[in-house]
VODRENZA-865587 format. One record per atom (N, C-alpha, C): x, y, z; residue in three letters. Coordinates in steps of 0.1 Angstrom, whole numbers, plus 2048, in hexadecimal, padded with zeros to 3 digits. Example, Ala and Ser with C-alpha at 12.3 -4.5 7.8 and 13.67 -1.06 7.14 Angstrom:
8847C784EAla
87B7D384EAla
8847DF84EAla
8807EA847Ser
8897F5847Ser
88180084FSer
***
This chain:
85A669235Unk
866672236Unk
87166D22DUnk
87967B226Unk
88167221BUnk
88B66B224Unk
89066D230Unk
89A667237Unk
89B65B23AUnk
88D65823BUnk
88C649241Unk
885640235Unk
88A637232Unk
88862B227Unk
87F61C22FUnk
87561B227Unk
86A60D228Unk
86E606221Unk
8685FA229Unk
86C5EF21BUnk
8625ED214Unk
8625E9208Unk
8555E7204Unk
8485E7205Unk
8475D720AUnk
83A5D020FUnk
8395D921FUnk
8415E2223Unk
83A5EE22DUnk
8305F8224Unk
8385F9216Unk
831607214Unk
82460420AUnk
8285F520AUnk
8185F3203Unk
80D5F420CUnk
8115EF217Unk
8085EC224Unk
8005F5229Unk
80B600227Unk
80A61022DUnk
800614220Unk
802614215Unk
7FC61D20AUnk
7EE61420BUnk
7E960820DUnk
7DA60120DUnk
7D560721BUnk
7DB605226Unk
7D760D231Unk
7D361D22AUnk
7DA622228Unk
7D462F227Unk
7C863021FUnk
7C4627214Unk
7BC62C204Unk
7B0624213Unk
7B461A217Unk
7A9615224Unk
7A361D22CUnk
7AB62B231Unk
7A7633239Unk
7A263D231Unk
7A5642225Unk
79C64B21AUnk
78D645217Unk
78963C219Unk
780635212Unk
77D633220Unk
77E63222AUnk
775630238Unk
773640239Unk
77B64A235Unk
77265623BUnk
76B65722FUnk
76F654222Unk
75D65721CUnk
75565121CUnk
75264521EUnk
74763B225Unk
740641231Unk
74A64623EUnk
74464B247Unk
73C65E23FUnk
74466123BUnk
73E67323BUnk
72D66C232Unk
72E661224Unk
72165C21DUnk
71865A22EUnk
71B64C235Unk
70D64C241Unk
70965624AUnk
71566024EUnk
70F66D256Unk
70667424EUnk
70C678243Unk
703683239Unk
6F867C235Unk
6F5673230Unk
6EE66A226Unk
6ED66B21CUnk
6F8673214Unk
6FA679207Unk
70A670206Unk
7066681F9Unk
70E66D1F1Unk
71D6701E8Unk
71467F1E7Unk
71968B1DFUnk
71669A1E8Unk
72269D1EAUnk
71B6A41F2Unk
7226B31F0Unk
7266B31E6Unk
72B6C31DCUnk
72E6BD1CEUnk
72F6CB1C7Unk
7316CA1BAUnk
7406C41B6Unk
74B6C11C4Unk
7566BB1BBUnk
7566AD1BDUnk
7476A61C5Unk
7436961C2Unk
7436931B3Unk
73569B1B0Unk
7346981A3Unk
72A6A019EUnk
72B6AB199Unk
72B6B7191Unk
71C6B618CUnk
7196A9186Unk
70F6AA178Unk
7056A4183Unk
70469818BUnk
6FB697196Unk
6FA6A11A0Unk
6FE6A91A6Unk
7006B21B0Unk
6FA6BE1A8Unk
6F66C219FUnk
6F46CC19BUnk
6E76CA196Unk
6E16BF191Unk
6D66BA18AUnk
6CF6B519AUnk
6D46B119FUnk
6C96AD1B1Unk
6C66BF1B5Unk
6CF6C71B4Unk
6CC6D01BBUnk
6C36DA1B2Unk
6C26D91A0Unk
6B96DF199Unk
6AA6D319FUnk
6A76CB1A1Unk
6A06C31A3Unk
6996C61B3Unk
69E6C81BBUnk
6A06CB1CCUnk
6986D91C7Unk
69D6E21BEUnk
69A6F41C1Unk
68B6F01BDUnk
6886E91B3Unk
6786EA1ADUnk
6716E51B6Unk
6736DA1BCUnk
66C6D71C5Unk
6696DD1D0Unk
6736E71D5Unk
66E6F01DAUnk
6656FB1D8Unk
6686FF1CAUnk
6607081C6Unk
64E7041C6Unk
6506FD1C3Unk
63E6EF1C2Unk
63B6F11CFUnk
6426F31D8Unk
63D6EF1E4Unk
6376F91EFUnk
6417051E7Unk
63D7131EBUnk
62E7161E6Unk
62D7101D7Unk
61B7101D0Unk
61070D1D6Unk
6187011DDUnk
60C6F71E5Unk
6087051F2Unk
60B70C1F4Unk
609713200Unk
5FB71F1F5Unk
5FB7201EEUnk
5F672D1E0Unk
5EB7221DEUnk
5EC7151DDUnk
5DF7091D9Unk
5D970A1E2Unk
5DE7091F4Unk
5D97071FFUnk
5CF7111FFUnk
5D471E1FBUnk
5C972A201Unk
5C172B1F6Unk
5C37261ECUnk
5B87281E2Unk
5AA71E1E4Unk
5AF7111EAUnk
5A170A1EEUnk
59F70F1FAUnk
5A570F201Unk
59D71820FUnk
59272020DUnk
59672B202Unk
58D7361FBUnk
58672E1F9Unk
58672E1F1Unk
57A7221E9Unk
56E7201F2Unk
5767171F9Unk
56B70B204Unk
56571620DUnk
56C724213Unk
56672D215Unk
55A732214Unk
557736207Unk
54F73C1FCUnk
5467321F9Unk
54B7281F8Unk
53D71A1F4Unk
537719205Unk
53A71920DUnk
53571A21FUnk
52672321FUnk
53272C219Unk
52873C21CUnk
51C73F210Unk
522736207Unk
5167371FBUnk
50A72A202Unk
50F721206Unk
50671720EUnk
4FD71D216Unk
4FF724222Unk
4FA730228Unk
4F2735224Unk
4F1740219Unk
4EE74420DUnk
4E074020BUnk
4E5734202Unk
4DA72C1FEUnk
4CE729208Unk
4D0724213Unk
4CA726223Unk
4C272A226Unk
4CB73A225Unk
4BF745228Unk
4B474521CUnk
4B774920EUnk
4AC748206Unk
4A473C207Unk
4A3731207Unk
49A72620EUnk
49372C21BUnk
498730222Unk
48D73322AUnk
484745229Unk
48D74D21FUnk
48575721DUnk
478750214Unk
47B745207Unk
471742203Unk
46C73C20BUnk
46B735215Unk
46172D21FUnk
459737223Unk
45A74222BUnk
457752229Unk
451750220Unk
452755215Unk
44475A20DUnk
43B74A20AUnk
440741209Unk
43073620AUnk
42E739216Unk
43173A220Unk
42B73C22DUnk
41D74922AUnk
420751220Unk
41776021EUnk
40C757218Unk
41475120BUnk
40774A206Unk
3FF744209Unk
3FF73C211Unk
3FB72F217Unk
3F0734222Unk
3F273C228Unk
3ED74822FUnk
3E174E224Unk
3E675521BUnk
3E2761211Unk
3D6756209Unk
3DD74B208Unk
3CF741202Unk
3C473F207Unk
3C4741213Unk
3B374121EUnk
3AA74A21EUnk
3B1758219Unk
3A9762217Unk
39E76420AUnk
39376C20DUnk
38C76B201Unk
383779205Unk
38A77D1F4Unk
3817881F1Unk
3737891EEUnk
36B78B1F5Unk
35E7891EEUnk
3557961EEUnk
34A7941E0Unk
3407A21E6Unk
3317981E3Unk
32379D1EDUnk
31D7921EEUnk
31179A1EFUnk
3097991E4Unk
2FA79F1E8Unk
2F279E1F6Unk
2EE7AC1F6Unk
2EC7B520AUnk
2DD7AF209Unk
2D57A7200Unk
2C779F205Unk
2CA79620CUnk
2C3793214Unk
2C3787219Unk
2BC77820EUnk
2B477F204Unk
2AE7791F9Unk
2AF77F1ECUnk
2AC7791E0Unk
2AE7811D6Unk
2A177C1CCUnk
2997861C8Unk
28F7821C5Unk
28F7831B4Unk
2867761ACUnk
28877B19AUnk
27A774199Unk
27577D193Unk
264777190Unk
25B77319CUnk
25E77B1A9Unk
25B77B1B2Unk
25E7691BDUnk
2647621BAUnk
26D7591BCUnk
27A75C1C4Unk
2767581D1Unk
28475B1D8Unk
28F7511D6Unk
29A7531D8Unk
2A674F1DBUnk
2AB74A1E6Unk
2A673E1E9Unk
2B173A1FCUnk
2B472E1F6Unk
2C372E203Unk
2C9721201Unk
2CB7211F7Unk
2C87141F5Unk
2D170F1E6Unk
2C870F1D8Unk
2BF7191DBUnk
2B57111D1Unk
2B771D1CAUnk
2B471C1BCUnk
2B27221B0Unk
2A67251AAUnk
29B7311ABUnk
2917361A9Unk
296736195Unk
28672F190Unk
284731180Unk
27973B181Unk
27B74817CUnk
270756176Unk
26874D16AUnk
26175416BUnk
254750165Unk
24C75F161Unk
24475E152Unk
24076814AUnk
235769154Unk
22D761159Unk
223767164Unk
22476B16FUnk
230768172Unk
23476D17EUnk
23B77E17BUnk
23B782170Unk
24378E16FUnk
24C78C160Unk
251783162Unk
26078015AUnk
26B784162Unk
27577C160Unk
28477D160Unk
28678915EUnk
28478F155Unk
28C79C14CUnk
2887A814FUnk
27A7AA159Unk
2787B5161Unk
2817B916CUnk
28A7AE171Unk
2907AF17CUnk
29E7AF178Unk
2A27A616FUnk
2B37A8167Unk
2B37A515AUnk
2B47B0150Unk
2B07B1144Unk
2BB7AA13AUnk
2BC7A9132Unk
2C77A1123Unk
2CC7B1127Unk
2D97B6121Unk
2E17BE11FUnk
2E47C912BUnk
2E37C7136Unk
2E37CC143Unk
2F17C4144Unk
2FC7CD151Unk
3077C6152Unk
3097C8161Unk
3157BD164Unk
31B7BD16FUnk
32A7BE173Unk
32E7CB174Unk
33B7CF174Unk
3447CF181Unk
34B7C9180Unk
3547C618AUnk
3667CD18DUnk
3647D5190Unk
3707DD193Unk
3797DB19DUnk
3867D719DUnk
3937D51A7Unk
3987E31AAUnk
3997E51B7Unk
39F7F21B7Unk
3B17F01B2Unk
3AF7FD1A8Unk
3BC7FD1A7Unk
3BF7F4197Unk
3B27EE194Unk
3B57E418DUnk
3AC7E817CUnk
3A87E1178Unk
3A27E1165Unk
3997D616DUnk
38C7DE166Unk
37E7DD168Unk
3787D2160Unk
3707C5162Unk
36D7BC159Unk
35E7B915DUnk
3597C014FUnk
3497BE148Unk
33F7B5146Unk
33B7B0150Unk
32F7A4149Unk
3227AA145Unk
3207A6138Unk
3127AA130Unk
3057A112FUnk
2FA7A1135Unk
2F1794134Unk
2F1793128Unk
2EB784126Unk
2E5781115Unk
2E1777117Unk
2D3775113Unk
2CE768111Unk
2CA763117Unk
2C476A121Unk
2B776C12BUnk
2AA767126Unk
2A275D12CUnk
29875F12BUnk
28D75D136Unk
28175D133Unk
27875B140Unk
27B74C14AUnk
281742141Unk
28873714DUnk
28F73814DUnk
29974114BUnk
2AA74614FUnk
2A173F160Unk
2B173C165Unk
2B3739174Unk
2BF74517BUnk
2BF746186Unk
2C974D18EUnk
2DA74A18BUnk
2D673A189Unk
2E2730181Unk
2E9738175Unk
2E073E16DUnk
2E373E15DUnk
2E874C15CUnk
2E6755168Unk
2E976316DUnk
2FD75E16FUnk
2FB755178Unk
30775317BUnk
31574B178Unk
30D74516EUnk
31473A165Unk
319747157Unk
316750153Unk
31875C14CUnk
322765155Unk
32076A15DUnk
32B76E16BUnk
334767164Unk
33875616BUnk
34575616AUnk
348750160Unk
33F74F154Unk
34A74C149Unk
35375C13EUnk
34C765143Unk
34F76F13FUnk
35C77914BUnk
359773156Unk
361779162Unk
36D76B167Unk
365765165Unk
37375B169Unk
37E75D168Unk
38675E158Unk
394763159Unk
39676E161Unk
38E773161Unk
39478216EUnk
39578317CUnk
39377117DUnk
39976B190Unk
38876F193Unk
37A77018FUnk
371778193Unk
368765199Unk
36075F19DUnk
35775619EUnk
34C75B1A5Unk
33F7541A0Unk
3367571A3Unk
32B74F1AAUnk
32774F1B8Unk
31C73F1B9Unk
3127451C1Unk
30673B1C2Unk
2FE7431CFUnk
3007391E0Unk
3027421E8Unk
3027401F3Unk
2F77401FEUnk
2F073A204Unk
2E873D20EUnk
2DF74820BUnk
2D87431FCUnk
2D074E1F3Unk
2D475B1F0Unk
2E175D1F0Unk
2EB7691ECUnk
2F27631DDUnk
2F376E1D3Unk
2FB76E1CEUnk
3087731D1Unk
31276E1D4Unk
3217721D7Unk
32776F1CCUnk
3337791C4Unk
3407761C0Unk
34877A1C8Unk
35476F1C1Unk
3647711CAUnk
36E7771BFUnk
37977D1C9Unk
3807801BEUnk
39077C1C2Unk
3987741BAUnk
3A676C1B8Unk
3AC7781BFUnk
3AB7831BDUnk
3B37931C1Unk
3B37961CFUnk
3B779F1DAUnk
3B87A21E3Unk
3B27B11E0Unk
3B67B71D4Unk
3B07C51D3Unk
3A07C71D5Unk
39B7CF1DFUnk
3907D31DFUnk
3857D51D3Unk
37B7CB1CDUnk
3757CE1C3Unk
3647D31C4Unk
3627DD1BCUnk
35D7E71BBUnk
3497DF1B2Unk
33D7DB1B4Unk
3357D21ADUnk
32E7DE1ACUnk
32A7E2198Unk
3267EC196Unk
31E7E7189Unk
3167F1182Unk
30D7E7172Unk
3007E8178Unk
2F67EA168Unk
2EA7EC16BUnk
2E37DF16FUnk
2E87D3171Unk
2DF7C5178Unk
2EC7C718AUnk
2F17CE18CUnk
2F87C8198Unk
2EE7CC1A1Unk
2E77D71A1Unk
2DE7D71ADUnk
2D07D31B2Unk
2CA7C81A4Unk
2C17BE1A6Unk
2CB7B41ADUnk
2D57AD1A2Unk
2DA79F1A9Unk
2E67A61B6Unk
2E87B01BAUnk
2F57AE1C5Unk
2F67BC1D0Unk
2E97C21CFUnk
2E37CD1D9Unk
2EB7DC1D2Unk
2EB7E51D7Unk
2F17F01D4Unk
2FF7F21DCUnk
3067FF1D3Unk
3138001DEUnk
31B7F91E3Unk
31C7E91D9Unk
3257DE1DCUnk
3367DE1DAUnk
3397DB1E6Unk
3487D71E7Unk
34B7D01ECUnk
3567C81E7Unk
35F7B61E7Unk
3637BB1F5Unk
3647B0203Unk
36F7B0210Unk
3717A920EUnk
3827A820FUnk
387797216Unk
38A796225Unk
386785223Unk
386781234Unk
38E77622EUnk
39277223EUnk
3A076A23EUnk
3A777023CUnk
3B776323BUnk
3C376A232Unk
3C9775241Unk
3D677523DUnk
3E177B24AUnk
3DB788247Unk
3DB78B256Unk
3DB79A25AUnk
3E67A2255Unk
3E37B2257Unk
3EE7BA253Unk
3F87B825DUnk
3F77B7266Unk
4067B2272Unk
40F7A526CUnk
40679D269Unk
409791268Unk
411793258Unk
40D79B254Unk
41379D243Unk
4217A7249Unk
4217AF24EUnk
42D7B6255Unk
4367AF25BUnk
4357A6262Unk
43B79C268Unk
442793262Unk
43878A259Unk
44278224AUnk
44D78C244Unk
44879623FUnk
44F7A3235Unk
45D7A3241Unk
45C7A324AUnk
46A7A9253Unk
47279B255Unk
46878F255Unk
472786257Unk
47B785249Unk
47378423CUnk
47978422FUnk
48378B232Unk
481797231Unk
48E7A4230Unk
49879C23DUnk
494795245Unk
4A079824EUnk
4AA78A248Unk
49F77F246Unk
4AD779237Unk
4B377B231Unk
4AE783227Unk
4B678C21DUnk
4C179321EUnk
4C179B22DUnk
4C97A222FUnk
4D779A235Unk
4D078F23AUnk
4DD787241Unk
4E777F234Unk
4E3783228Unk
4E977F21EUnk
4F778521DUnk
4F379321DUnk
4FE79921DUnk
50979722DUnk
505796235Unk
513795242Unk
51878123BUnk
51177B238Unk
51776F234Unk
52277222CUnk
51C777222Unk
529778214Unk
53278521CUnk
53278F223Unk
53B79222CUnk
54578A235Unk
54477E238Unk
54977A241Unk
55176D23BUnk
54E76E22DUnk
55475F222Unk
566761221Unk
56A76B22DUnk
57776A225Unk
57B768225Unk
58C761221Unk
594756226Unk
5A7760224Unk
5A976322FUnk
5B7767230Unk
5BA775226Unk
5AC77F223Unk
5AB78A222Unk
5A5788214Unk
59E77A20CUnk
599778201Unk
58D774204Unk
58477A1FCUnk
5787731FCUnk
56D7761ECUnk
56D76C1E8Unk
5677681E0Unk
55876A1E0Unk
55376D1E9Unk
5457731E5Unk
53F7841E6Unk
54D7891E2Unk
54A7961DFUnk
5557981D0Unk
54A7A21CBUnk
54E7A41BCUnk
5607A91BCUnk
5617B11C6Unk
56E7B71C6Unk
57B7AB1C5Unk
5777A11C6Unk
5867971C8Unk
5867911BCUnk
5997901B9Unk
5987861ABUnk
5A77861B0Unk
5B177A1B2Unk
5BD7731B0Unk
5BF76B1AAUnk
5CB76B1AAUnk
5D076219EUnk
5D774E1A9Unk
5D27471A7Unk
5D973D1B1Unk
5E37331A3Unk
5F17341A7Unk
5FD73119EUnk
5FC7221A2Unk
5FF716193Unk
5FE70B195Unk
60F707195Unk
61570F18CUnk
62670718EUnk
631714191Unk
63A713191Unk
645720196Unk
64772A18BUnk
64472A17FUnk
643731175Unk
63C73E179Unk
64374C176Unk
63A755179Unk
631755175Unk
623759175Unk
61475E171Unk
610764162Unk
612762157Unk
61276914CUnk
61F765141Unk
62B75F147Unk
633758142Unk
634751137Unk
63774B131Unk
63773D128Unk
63873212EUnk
63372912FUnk
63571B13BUnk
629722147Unk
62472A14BUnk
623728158Unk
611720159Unk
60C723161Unk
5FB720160Unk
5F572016FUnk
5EE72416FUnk
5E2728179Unk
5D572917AUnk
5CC732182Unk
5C073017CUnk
5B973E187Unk
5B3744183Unk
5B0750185Unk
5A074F190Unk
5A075019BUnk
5947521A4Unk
58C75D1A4Unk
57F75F1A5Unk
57876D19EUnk
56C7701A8Unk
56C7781B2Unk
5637771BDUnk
55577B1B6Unk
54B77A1BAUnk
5397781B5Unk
5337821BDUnk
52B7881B7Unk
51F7931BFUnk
51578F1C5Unk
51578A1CFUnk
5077851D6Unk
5037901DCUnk
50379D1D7Unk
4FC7A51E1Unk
4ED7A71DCUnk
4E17AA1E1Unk
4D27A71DEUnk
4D17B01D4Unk
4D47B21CCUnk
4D37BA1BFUnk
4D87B71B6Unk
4E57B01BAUnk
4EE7A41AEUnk
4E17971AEUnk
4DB79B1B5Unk
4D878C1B9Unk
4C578A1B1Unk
4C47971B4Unk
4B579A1AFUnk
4AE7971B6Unk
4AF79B1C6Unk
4A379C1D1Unk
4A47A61DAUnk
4997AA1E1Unk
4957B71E7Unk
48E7B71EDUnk
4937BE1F7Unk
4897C020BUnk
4777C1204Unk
4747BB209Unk
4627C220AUnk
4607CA214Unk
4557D6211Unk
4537E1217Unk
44F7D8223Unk
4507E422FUnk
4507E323AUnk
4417DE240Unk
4397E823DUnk
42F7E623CUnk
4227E522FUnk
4187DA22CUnk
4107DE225Unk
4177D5216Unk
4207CD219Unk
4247C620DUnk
4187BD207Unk
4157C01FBUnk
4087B51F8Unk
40B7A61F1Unk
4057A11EAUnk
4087941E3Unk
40C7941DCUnk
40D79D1D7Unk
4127A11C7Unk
42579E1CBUnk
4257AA1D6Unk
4347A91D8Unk
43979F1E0Unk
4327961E5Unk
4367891EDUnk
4397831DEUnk
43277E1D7Unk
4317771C6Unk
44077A1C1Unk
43E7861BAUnk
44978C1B8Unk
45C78B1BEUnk
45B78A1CDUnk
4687811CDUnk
4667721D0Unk
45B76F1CDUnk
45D75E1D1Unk
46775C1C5Unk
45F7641B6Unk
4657621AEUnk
4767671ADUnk
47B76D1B1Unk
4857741B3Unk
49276E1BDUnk
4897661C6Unk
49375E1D1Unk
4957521CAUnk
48874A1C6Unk
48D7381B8Unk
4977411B2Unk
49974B1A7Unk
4A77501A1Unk
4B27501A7Unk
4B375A1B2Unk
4BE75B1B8Unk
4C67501C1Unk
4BD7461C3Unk
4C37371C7Unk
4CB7321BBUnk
4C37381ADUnk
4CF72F1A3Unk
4D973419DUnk
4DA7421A4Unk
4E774C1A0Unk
4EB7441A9Unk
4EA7411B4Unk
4F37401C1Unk
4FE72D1BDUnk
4F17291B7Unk
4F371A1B6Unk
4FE71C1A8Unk
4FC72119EUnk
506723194Unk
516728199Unk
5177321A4Unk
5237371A8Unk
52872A1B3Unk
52171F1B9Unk
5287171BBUnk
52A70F1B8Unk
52970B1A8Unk
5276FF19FUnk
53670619CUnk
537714194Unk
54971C193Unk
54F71919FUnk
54B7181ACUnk
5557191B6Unk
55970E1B4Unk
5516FE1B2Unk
5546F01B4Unk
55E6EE1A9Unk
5606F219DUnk
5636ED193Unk
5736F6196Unk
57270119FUnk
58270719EUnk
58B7021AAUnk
5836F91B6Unk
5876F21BBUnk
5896E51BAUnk
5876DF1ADUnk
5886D21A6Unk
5936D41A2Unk
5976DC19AUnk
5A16E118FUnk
5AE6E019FUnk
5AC6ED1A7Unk
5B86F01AFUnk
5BB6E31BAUnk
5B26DA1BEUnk
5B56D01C5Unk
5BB6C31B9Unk
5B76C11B0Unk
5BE6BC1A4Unk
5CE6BE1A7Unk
5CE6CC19CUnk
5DC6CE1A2Unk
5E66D21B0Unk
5DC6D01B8Unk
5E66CE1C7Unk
5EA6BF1C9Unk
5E36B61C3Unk
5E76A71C8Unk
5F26A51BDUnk
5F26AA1AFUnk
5FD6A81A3Unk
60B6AE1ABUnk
6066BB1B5Unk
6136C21B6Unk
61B6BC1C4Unk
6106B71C8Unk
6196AD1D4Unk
61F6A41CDUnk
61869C1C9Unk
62068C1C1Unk
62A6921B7Unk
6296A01B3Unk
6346A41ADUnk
6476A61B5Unk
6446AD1BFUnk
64D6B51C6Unk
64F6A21CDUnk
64969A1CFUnk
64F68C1D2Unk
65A6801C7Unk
6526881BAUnk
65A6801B1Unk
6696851B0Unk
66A6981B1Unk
6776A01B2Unk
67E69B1BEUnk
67969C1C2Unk
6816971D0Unk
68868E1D4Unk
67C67F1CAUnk
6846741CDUnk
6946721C0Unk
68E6761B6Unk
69367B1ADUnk
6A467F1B0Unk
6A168E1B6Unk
6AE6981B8Unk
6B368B1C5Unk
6B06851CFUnk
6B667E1DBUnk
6BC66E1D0Unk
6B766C1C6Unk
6C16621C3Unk
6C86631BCUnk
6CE6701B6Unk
6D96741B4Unk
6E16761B9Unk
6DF67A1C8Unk
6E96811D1Unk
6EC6761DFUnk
6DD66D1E2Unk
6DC6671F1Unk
6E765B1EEUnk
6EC65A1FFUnk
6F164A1FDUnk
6EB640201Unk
6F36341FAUnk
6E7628202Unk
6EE625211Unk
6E762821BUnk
6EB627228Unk
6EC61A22BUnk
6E8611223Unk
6E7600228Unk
6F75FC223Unk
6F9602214Unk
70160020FUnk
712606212Unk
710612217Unk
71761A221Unk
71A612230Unk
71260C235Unk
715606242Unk
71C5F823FUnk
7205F4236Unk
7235E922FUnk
72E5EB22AUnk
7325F4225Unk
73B5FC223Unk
74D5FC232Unk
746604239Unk
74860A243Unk
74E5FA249Unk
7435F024EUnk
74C5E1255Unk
7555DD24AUnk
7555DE23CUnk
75E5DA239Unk
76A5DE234Unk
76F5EC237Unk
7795F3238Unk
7815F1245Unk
7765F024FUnk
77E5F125DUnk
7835E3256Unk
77E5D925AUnk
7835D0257Unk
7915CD24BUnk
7925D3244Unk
79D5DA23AUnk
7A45DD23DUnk
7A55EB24AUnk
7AF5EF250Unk
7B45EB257Unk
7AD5E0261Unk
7AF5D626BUnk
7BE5CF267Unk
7BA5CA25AUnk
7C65C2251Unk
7D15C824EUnk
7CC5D224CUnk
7DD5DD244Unk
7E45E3251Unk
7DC5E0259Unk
7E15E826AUnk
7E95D626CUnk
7E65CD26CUnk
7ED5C126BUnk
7F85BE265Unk
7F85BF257Unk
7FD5B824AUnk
80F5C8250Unk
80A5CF251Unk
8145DD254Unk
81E5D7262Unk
8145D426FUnk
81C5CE278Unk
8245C2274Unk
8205B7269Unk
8285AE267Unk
8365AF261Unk
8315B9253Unk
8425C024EUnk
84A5C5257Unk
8465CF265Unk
84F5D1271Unk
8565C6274Unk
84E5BE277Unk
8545AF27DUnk
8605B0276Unk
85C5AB268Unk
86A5A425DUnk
8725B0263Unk
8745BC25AUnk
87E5C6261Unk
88A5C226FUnk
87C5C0278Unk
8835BD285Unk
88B5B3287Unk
8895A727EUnk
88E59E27FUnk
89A59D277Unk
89C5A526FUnk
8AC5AA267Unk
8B45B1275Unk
8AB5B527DUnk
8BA5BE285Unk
8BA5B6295Unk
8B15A6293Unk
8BC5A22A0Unk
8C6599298Unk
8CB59928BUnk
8D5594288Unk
8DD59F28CUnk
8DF5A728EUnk
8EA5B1291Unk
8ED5AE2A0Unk
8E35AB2AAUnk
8E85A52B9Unk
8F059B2B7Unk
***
């Protein structure tokens, strides 16, 4: 007040007390807040630089939520391709199962004598009759240029021509001619329980026709197979196949992750690595691209219901080994884009940690340093709250001279 006059060493007292009490409330407002700075009229160029620092890190942080759902996907789609893969392993277990089966069977057609006679020389067991010129000859019974034609239904007809016959030709030398001429054609020839029989590699019905087939193999000859799965039993595999196959598709149905899924052709996002828009200068990302596993992308197909033969068991064995390595290649791309995005999920954490710590030591206070602070102010004030009562004193002590 201008009215009233201090004496000096009061208004020093008074003026350290106060700058004591400015400096204890900013000590106190630094340990409550833990800042600081805590507006732009602290200090302008830190306060503005922590808070460009503070916004990125947030922005990073909001990505990490865009990284999250992109490996989700991912891991999704690699589950469901595992699956996948699964089932085709056991559709092909399915068809070896046909084979394995289909291998026991045997086509045969088998001369209707019980004996087979050449130069009047029967045929039993195991033995091999040699014709003889007195006996007739060989060649009245199966002549050089006489054949034995062997027809597959359905199939190309393969020719054996005798040659080189003579009166000690053996039954052997009939059939050793057979199959070096019929061999490649899956055909073999041997004698059985004084039968000549051939077999044939084929399941098609074959047809034994030629002017020597009705000395060596009776008339009106046709190949049966015995063994080998029944027609139920072939219906049965065929339905289990198909019912793998089909469960291919509800798998990659079911791959999706928060309305994406990656194992259908229709999906393709974009998953953003920094806050830069998408197409920008600075920005970068990486583009996810869903896969066709449906059985036609894939190159396999139901077998008929009934009456599927070996040909079309064969046919997708070959077809399911492929489509395992379409399947295997789309998760070799899934692994490699979840390499890339978990990559940058751990960069973008340890990122938004470095901003952070970054933008806070610009702005934070040292609370240890602040509490240290704080005791030695009070204590400061403690003094100037003293050193103030003492100049009263003097004062006082001027006006009991006036008593």
């Amino acid at each position: 007040m201008p009215d009233i006059t201090l004496s000096a060493g009061l208004n020093t007292n008074l003026r350290s007390l106060s700058d004591t009490t400015d400096l204890l409330a900013i000590a106190q407002g630094r340990l409550s807040t833990g800042k600081k700075i805590n507006s732009a009229l602290d200090n302008p160029l830190n306060f503005f630089t922590s808070k460009a620092l503070s916004d990125r890190s947030t922005s990073i942080s909001s990505i990490l939520d865009g990284l999250n759902n992109g490996i989700q996907t991912l891991q999704a789609a690699d589950k469901a391709a595992n699956a996948i893969t699964k089932a085709l392993d056991s559709a092909r277990g399915i068809i070896n199962q046909y084979q394995t089966e289909a291998a026991s069977a045997v086509n045969r057609a088998t001369a209707s004598s019980a004996t087979l006679g050449f130069g009047g020389t029967a045929v039993t067991g195991s033995t091999l009759a040699t014709g003889t010129a007195a006996a007739g000859t060989l060649a009245a019974t199966v002549a050089n240029a006489q054949t034995i034609i062997l027809t597959p239904a359905g199939g190309t007809a393969t020719t054996v021509t005798l040659a080189g016959l003579t009166a000690t030709s053996t039954v052997n030398d009939v059939i050793n001619q057979i199959n070096a001429t019929a061999g490649a054609a899956g055909y073999n020839a041997t004698v059985e329980n004084g039968r000549i029989s051939i077999t044939s590699s084929g399941s098609a019905v074959v047809t034994v026709s030629g002017t020597a087939s009705a000395a060596l193999l009776g008339t009106g000859l046709t190949s049966a197979v015995t063994g080998g799965p029944t027609a139920a039993r072939v219906n049965s595999l065929a339905s289990q196949f198909n019912e793998q196959l089909n469960s291919i598709g509800q798998l990659a149905n079911d791959a999706s992750f928060n309305g994406r899924n990656l194992l259908s052709a229709l999906t393709s996002f974009t998953v953003s690595f920094n806050e830069i828009a998408t197409g920008t200068q600075g920005s970068a990302s990486t583009t996810l691209t869903g896969k066709d596993v449906s059985l036609a992308a894939l190159g396999v197909s139901n077998l008929q219901a009934t009456g599927a033969t070996a040909t079309d068991f064969g046919n997708q064995l070959a077809a399911v080994t492929n489509a395992k390595s379409i399947v295997a290649n789309y998760q070799t791309e899934f692994g490699n884009k979840l390499s890339i995005i978990q990559n940058r999920q751990t960069f973008s954490k340890e990122l938004t940690n470095v901003l952070d710590t970054g933008a806070g030591n610009l702005v934070n206070a040292d609370t240890n340093l602040e509490a240290a602070n704080i005791l030695a102010l009070q204590t400061r004030q403690q003094l100037s709250q003293q050193a103030i009562s003492l100049s009263v004193q003097a004062d006082q002590a001027v006006l009991r001279l006036f008593r």
